[in-house]
FIVO-919958 format. One record per residue (C-alpha): residue number from 1; z, x, y. Coordinates in nm, 4 decimals, always signed. Last residue first. Layout:
<pts>
nr_zz_xx_yy
NUM_Z_X_Y
...
</pts>
This chain:
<pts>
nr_zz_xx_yy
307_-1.8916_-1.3550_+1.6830
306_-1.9103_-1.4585_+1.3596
305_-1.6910_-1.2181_+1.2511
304_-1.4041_-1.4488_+1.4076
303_-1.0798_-1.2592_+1.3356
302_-0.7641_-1.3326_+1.2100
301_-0.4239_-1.2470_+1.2594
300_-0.1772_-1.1697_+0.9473
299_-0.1311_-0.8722_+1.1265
298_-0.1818_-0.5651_+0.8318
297_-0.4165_-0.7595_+0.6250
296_-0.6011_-0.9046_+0.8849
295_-0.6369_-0.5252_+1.0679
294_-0.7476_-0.3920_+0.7312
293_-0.9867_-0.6695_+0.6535
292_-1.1876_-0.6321_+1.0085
291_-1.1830_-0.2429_+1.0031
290_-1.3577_-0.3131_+0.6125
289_-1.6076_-0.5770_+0.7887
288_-1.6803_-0.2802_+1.0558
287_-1.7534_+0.0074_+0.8325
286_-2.0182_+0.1210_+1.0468
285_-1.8024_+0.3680_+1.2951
284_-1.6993_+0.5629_+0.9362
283_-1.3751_+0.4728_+0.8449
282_-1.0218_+0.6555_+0.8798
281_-0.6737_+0.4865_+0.8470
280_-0.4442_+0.6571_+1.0634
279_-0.0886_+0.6706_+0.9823
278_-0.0932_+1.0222_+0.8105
277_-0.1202_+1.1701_+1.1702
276_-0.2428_+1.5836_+1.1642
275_-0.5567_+1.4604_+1.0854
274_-0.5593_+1.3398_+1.4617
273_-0.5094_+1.7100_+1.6508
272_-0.7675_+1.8942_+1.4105
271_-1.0060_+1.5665_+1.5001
270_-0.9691_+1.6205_+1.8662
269_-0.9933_+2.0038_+1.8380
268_-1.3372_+1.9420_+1.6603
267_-1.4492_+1.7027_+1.9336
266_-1.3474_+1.9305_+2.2221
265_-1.5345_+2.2308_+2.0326
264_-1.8563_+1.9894_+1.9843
263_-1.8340_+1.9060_+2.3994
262_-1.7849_+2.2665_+2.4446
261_-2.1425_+2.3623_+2.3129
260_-2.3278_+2.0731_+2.4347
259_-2.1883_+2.1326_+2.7807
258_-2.2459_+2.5261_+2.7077
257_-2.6052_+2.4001_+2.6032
256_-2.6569_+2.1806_+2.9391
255_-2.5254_+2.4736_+3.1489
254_-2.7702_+2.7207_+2.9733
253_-3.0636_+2.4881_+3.0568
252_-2.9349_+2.4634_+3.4454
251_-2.9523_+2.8468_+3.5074
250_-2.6515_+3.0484_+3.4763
249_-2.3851_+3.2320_+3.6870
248_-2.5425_+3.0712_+4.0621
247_-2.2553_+2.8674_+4.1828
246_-2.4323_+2.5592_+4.1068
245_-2.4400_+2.6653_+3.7339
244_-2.0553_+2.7588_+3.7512
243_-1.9643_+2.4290_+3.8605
242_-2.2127_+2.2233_+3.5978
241_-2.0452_+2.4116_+3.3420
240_-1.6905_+2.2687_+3.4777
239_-1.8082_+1.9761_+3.5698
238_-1.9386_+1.8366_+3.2235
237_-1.6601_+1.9710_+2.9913
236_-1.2908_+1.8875_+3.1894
235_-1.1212_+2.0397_+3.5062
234_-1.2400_+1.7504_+3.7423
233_-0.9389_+1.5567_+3.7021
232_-0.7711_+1.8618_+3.7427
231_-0.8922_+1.8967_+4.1464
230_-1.0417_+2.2299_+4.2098
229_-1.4300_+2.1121_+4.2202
228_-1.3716_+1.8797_+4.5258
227_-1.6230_+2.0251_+4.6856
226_-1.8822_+2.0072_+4.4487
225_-1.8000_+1.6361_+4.3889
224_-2.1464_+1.5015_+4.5239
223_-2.3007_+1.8003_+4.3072
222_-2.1295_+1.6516_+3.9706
221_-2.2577_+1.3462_+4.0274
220_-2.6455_+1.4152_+4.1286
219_-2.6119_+1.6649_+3.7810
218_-2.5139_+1.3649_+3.5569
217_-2.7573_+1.1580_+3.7255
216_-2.8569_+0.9603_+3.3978
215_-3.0945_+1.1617_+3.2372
214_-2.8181_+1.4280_+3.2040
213_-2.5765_+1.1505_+3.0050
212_-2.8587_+1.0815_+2.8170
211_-2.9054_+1.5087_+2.7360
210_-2.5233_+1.5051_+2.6766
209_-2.5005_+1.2110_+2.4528
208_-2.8284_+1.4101_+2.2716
207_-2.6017_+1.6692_+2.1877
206_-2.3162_+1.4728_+2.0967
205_-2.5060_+1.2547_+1.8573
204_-2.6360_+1.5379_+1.6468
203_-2.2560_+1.6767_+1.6602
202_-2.1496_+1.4091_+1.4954
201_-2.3892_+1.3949_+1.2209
200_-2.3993_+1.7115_+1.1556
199_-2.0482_+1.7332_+1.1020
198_-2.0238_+1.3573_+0.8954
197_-1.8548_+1.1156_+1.0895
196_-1.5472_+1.0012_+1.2012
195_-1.3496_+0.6906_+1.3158
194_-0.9821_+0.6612_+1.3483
193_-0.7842_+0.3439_+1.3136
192_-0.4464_+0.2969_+1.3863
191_-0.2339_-0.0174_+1.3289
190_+0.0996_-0.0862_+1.5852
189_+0.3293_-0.3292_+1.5203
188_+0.5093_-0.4928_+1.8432
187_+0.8490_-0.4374_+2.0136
186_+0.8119_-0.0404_+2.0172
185_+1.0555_+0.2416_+1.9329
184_+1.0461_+0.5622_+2.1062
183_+1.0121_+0.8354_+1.9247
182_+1.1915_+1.1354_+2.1175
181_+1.0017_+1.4405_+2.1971
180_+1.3048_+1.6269_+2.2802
179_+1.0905_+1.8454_+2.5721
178_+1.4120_+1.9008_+2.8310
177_+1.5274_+2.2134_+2.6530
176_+1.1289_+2.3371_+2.6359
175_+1.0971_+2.3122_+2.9870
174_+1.3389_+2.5768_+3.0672
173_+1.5860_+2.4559_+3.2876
172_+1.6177_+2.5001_+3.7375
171_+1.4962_+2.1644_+3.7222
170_+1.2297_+2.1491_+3.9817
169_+1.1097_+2.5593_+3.9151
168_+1.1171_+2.4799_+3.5287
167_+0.9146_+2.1603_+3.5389
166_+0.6637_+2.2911_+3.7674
165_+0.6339_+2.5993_+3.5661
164_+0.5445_+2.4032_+3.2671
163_+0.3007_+2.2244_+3.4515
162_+0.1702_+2.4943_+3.5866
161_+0.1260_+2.6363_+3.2787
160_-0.0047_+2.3281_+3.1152
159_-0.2721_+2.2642_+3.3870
158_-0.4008_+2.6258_+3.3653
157_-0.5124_+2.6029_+3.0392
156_-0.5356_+2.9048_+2.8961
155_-0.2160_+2.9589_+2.7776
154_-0.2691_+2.7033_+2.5111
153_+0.1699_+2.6710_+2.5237
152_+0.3839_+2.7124_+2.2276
151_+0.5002_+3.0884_+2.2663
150_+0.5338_+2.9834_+2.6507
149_+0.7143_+2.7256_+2.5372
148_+1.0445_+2.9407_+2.3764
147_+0.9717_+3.2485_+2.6850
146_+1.1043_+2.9778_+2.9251
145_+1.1404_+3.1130_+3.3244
144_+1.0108_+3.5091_+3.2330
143_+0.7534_+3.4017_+3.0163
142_+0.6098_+3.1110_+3.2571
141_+0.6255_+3.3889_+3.5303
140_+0.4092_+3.6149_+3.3196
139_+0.1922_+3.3281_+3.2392
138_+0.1732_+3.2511_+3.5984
137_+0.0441_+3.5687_+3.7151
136_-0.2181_+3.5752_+3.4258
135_-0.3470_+3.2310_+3.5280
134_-0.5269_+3.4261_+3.8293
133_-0.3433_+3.6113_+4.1866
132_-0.5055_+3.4198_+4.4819
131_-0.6074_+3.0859_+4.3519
130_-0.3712_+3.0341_+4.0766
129_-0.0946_+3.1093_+4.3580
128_-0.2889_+2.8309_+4.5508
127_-0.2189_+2.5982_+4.2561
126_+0.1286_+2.7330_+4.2408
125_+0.1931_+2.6538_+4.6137
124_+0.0244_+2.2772_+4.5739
123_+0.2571_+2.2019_+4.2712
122_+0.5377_+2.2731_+4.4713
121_+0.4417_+2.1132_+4.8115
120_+0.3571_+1.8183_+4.5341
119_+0.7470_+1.8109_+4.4262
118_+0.7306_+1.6793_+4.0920
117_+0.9140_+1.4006_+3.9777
116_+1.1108_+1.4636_+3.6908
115_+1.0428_+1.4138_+3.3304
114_+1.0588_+1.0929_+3.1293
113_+0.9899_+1.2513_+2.7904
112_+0.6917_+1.1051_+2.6298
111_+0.7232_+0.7508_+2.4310
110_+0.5835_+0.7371_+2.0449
109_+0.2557_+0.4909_+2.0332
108_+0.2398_+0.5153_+2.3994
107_+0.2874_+0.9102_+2.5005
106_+0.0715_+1.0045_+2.0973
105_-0.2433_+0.8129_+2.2544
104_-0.2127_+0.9331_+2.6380
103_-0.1742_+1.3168_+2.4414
102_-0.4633_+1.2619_+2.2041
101_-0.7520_+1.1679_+2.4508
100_-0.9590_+0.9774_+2.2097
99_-0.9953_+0.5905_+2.3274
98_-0.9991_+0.2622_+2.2525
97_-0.6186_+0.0462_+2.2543
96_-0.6778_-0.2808_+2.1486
95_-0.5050_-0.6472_+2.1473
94_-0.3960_-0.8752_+1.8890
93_-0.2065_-1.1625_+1.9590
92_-0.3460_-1.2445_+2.3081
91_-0.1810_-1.4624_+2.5649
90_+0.1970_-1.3132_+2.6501
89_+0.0423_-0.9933_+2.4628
88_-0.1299_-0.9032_+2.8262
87_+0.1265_-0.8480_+3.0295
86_+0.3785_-0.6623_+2.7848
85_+0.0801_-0.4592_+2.6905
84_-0.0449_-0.4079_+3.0536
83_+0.3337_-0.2879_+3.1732
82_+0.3321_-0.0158_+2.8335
81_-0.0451_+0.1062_+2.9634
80_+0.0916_+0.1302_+3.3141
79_+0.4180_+0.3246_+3.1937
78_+0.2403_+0.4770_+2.8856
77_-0.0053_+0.6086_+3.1125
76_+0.1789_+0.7690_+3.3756
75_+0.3840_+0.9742_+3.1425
74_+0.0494_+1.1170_+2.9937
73_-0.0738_+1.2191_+3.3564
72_-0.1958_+1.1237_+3.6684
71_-0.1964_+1.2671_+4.0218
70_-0.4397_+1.0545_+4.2287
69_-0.7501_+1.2303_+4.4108
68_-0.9876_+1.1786_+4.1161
67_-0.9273_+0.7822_+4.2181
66_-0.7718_+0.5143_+3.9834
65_-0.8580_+0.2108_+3.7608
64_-1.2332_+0.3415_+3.6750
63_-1.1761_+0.2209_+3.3364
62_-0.7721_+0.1542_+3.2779
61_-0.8449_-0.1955_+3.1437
60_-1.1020_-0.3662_+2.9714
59_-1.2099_-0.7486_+2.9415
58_-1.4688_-0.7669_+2.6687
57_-1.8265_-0.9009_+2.7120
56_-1.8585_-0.7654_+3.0753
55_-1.7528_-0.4439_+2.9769
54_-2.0527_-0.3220_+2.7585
53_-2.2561_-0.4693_+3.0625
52_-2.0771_-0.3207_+3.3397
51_-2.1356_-0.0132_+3.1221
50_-1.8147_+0.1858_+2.9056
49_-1.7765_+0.5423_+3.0720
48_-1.9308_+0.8160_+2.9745
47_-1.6842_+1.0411_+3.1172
46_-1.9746_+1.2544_+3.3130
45_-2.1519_+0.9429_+3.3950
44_-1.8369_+0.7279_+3.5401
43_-1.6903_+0.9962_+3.7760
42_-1.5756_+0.8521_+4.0648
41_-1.3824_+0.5407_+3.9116
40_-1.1069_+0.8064_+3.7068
39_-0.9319_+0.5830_+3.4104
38_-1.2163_+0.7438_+3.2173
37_-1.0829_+1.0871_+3.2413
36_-0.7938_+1.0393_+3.0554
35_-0.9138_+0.8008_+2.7846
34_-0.7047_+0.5801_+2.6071
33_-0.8434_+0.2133_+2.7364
32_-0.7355_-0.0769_+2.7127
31_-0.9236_-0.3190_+2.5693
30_-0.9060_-0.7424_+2.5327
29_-0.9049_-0.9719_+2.2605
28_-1.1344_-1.2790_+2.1431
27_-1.0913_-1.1250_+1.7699
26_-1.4211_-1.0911_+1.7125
25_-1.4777_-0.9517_+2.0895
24_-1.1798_-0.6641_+1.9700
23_-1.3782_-0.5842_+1.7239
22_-1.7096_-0.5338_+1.8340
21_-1.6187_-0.3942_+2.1843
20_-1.3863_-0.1216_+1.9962
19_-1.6703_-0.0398_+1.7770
18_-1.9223_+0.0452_+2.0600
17_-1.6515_+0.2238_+2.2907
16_-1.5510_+0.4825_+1.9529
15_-1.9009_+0.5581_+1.9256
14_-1.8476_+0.9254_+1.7495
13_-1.8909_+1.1166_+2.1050
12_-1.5710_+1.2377_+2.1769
11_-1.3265_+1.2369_+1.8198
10_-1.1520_+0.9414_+1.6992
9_-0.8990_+0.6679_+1.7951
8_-0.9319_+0.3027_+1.7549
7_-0.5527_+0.1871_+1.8365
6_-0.4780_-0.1486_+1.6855
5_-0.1958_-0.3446_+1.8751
4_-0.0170_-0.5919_+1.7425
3_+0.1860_-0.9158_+1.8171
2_+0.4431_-0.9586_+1.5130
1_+0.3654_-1.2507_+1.2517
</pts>
């Protein structure tokens, strides 16, 4: 039998944290965690990160792990998350990977491309240049530098331009040329589960996540960050409308529907970006006891359900 690692992916919102505890408790296991905002320890509410008491019944890993100050990305993650593995398989057999951010997924199922080290005078000047001149400036330099990814890239999101242009102005290449996307074998099995529900379903849940979330302190978080509004681990749904409300474009009700709003949109791209995988095996969140038989089946570890 070959140590294992079952990925529970899915879409923001579908009660990916709630499952993951389940299982991996019934299997006496432990959690890492896939999500790229989660990792970040100042921003618990607006990530919805797992309780003290959801994590006190299952050891997890990468929740609140680093600071919004620390520069992180997909590469990152399947170094610590690969480290952890290795760590953690010398006394598990089956452990769990929870979360739905779809790059940090794809980076340690398949390996990302070990890119260079970015000068952060660099990335500082093109931040300010995003500052002074817009994403439109970039774009056009993006073009000029590798016209093949900028046909590729979401242009925008400032994050991947700069990226890109990062990559570019360090190597003296076009990013695309040094993007082979190789898949990287790995020296345990690897089962992947996505949960779903109905539309209306979903989306029901996500809208009143958002209202809990706001009953929480949502709005008390975001304000003790206001000045630190420009860093990209802030750059996600939740700060971003809350941003723009404190700076006077809309009241607070029309930030809590355009968090509502983009939350949905963020869900539906995450589902568009997992259907695309034939691997996964989908279940509704309830479906437990099938989850259980499929991850038996495909280890030839079993769980205690009783648990």
């Amino acid at each position: 039998m070959t140590k294992t690692m079952v990925v529970i992916a899915g879409p923001t919102g579908v009660g990916k944290t709630k499952t993951g505890i389940e299982l991996a408790r019934a299997f006496r296991s432990e959690i890492i965690s896939a999500d790229s905002r989660q990792i970040y320890k100042e921003i618990p509410i607006g990530t919805a990160a797992p309780s003290t008491e959801e994590r006190a019944g299952v050891p997890h890993h990468l929740i609140a792990s680093h600071s919004i100050f620390d520069y992180y990305s997909a590469f990152e993650f399947e170094q610590e998350a690969l480290a952890l593995t290795e760590e953690l398989f010398q006394k598990q057999d089956v452990l769990f990977m929870v979360g739905g951010s779809m790059m940090y997924i794809d980076a340690f199922c398949h390996g990302i491309d070990e890119l260079p080290t970015i000068d952060p005078q660099l990335r500082q000047d093109l931040m300010t240049q995003l500052d002074s001149d817009g994403i439109e400036a970039l774009r056009l330099q993006l073009k000029q530098l590798d016209p093949v990814f900028y046909t590729q890239v979401d242009l925008k999101n400032p994050k991947r331009v700069i990226h890109a242009l990062e990559i570019c102005l360090m190597t003296g290449q076009p990013y695309s040329t040094l993007r082979t996307n190789p898949k990287k074998e790995r020296p345990f099995k690897i089962i992947r589960i996505g949960l779903n529900r109905d539309r209306p379903e979903l989306y029901a849940r996500i809208n009143q996540r958002v209202l809990e979330m706001m009953e929480q302190g949502l709005e008390q978080e975001a304000r003790s960050l206001l000045n630190n509004k420009h860093l990209n681990a802030l750059n996600t749904v939740g700060f971003k409308e809350l941003f723009a409300c404190f700076n006077g474009e809309y009241d607070m009700e029309k930030a809590i529907e355009l968090i509502q709003r983009n939350s949905r949109h963020y869900a539906k791209k995450q589902l568009s970006w997992f259907n695309r995988n034939p691997e996964i095996h989908w279940f509704h969140p309830s479906a437990t006891k099938a989850m259980f038989q499929l991850i038996e089946q495909e280890s030839g570890f079993h769980a205690d359900e009783n648990l």
